[in-house]
C-alpha positions in Angstrom: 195.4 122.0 126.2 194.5 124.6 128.6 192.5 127.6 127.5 192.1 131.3 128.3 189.0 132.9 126.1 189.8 136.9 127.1 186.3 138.5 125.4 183.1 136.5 126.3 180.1 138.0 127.2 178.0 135.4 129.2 175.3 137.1 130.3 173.8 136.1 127.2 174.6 132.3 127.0 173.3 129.4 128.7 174.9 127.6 131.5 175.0 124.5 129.2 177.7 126.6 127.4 180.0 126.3 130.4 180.0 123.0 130.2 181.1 122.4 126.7 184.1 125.4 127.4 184.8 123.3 130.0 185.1 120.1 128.2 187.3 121.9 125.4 189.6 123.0 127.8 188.8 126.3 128.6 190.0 126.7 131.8 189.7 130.8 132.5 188.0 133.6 130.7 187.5 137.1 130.6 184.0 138.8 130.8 184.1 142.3 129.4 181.2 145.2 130.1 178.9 145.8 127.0 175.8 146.8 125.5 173.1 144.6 125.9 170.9 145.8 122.9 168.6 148.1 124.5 169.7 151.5 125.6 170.3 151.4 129.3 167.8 154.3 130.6 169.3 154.8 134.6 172.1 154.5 136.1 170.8 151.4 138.6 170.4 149.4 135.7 174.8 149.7 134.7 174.8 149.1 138.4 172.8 146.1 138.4 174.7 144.6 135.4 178.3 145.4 136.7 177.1 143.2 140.2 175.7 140.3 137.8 178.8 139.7 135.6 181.4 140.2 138.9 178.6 138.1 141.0 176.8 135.7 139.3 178.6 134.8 136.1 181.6 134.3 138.4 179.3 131.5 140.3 178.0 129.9 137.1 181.6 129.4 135.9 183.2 128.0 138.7 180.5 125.2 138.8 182.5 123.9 135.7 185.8 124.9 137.3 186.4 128.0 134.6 188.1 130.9 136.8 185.8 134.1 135.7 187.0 137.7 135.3 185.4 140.9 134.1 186.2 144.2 132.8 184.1 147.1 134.1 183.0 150.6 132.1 180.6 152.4 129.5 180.9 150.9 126.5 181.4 153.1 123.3 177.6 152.6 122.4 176.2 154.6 125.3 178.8 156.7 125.4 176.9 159.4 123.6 174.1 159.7 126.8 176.3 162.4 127.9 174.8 162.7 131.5 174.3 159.2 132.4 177.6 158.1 131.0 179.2 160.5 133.2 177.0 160.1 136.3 177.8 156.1 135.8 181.6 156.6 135.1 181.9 158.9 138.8 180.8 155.9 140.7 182.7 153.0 138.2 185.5 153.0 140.8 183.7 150.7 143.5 183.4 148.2 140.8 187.3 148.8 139.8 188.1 148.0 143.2 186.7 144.0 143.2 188.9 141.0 143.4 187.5 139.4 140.4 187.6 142.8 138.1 191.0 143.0 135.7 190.8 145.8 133.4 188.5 148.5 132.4 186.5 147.9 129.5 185.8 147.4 126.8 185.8 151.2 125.7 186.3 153.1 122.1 184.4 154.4 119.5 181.2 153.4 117.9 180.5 156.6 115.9 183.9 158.1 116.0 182.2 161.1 117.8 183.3 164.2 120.0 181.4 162.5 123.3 183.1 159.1 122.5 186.5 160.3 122.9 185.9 162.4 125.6 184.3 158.9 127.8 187.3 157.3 126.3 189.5 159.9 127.9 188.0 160.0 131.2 187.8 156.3 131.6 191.4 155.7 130.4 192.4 158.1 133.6 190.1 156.4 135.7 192.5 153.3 134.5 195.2 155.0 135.5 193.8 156.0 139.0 192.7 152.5 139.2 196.2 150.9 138.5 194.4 148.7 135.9 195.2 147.4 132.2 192.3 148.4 129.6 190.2 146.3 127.1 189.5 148.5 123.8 187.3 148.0 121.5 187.9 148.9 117.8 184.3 150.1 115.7 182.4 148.0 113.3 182.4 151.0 110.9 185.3 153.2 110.1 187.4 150.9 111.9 191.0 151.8 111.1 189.9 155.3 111.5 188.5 154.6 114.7 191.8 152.6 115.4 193.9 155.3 115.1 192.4 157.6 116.7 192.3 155.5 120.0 196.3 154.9 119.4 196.2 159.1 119.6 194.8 158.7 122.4 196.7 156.3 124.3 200.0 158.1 123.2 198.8 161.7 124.4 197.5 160.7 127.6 200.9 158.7 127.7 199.1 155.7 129.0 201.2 152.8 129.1 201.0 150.8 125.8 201.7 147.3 127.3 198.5 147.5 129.5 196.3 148.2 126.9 194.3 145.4 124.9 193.3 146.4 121.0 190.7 144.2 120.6 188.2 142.9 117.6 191.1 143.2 114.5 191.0 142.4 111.4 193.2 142.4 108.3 192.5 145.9 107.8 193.7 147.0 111.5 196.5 145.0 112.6 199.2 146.6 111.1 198.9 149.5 113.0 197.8 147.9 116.0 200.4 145.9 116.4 203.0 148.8 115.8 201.6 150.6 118.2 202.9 148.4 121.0 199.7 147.3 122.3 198.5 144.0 122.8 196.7 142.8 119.8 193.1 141.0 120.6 191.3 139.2 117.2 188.0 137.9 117.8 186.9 134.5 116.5 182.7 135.3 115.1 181.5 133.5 112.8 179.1 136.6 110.5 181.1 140.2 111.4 184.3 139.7 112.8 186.6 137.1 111.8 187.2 133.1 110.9 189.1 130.5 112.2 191.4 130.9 108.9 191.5 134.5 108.2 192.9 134.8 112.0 195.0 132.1 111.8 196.5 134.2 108.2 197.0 137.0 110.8 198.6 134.8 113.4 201.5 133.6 110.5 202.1 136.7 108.7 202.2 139.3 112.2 203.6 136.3 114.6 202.3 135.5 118.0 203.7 138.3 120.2 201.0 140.3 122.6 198.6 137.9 120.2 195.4 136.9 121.7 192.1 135.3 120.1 188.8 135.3 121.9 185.1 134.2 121.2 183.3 137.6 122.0 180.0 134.9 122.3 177.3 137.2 122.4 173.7 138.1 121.2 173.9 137.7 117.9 175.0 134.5 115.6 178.4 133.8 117.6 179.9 130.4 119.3 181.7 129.9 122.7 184.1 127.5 121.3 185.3 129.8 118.3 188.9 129.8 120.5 189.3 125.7 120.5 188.0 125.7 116.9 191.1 128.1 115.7 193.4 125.7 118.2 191.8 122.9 115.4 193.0 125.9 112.6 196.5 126.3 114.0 197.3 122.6 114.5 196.3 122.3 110.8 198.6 125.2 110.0 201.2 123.2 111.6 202.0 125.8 114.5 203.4 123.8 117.7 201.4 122.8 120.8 204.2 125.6 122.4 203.2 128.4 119.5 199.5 127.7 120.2 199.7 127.7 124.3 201.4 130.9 124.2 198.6 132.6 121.9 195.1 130.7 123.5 196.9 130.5 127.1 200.3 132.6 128.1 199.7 136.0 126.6 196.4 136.3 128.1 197.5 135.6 131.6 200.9 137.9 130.9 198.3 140.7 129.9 195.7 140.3 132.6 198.2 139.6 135.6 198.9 143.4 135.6 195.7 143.8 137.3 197.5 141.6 140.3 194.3 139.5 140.3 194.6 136.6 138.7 194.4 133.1 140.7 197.4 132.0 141.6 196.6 128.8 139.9 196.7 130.5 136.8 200.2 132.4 137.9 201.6 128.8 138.5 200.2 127.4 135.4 201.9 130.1 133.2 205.7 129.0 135.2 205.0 125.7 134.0 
């Protein structure tokens, strides 16, 4: 079964981990802009980072034959660094303009703070400007809260609902999420997020509509084939090969091909 993982963070894995996505099936995935654990102190070093995960990742992938795309902004994190945030956002859009780049992101709240939803603000415009989809992440702490205040957001800026992403749910978000009209992203970690099961529990009682799982594979204790190992979870569940394309494979290309830059090898593959 083909796969599309629409959260992983590569930077931080091993090319050995290509491989085994590769040999699991995962055919495509998403690499969204993030904190890298230590403060970033200039502006060259975002810079630097946005060129490596458009650049380089995008080589290490296709050595396995995975077609790699990022998402480009300042994440929620280092949103607070008021005048590097905003010195980093005013030159975001030569990034926003590269083939391999389909969606800003991820952005949202960390701290749920006055400085957060103003760089939320600004980079959902920039969106706009940019003709893009956007990749939001929800909080670790305070995360309904946090939640709805980005669905606030969305709907007085009167950003189009269908091109924005929710991402990192759990059982204490999705409700709201998913009546928000967004797409709904849940993200498969094995220590803070959530389990093969408990997303899979989302997956029967919410249904599969703008549904998508993803691996977020990262620093910390997390697992690049997190999206095949829920595949395992549904097939248990006894959801259809069908059911389980459209989640791990159709709704992320449907999503993502509003950017207009997907392959057309994916395009085809989602006609199929």
């Amino acid at each position: 079964m083909n796969i599309f993982d629409p959260h992983c963070h590569m930077i931080s894995r091993v090319t050995d981990d290509y491989e085994r996505m590769a040999l699991c099936g995962i055919r495509a995935i998403v690499e969204p802009a993030f904190w890298l654990g230590e403060p970033r102190k200039h502006a060259g070093t975002y810079y630097d980072y946005f060129d490596h995960i458009c650049n380089f990742e995008r080589q290490r992938a296709a050595q396995y034959l995975i077609d790699h795309y990022a998402t480009i902004a300042v994440n929620p994190r280092e949103s607070n660094h008021v005048e590097l945030r905003n010195q980093v956002l005013k030159e975001m859009p030569k990034w926003l303009s590269r083939p391999s780049v389909v969606a800003v992101g991820e952005i949202g709240f960390d701290d749920l703070t006055a400085a957060e939803d103003e760089s939320i603000r600004k980079q959902f415009e920039i969106a706009r400007q940019a003709n893009l989809p956007v990749l939001v992440h929800t909080p670790h702490v305070n995360k309904l809260q946090g939640t709805i205040r980005t669905i606030e957001i969305i709907r007085d800026l009167k950003f189009p609902v269908e091109k924005v992403i929710l991402d990192h749910n759990t059982e204490e978000t999705i409700a709201v999420a998913k009546d928000s009209g967004c797409w709904c992203g849940h993200t498969i970690y094995p220590v803070t997020k959530l389990s093969p099961e408990r997303a899979v529990n989302i997956l029967e009682k919410y249904g599969l509509e703008k549904m998508l799982i993803n691996s977020s594979c990262d620093w910390g204790p997390s697992d690049p084939l997190m999206v095949p190992k829920t595949v395992l979870e549904m097939r248990r569940r006894g959801f259809s090969d069908e059911e389980i394309a459209k989640v791990v494979w159709e709704n992320p290309i449907a999503f993502f091909k509003q950017s207009g830059r997907l392959s057309n090898e994916l395009l085809a593959s989602e006609l199929k």
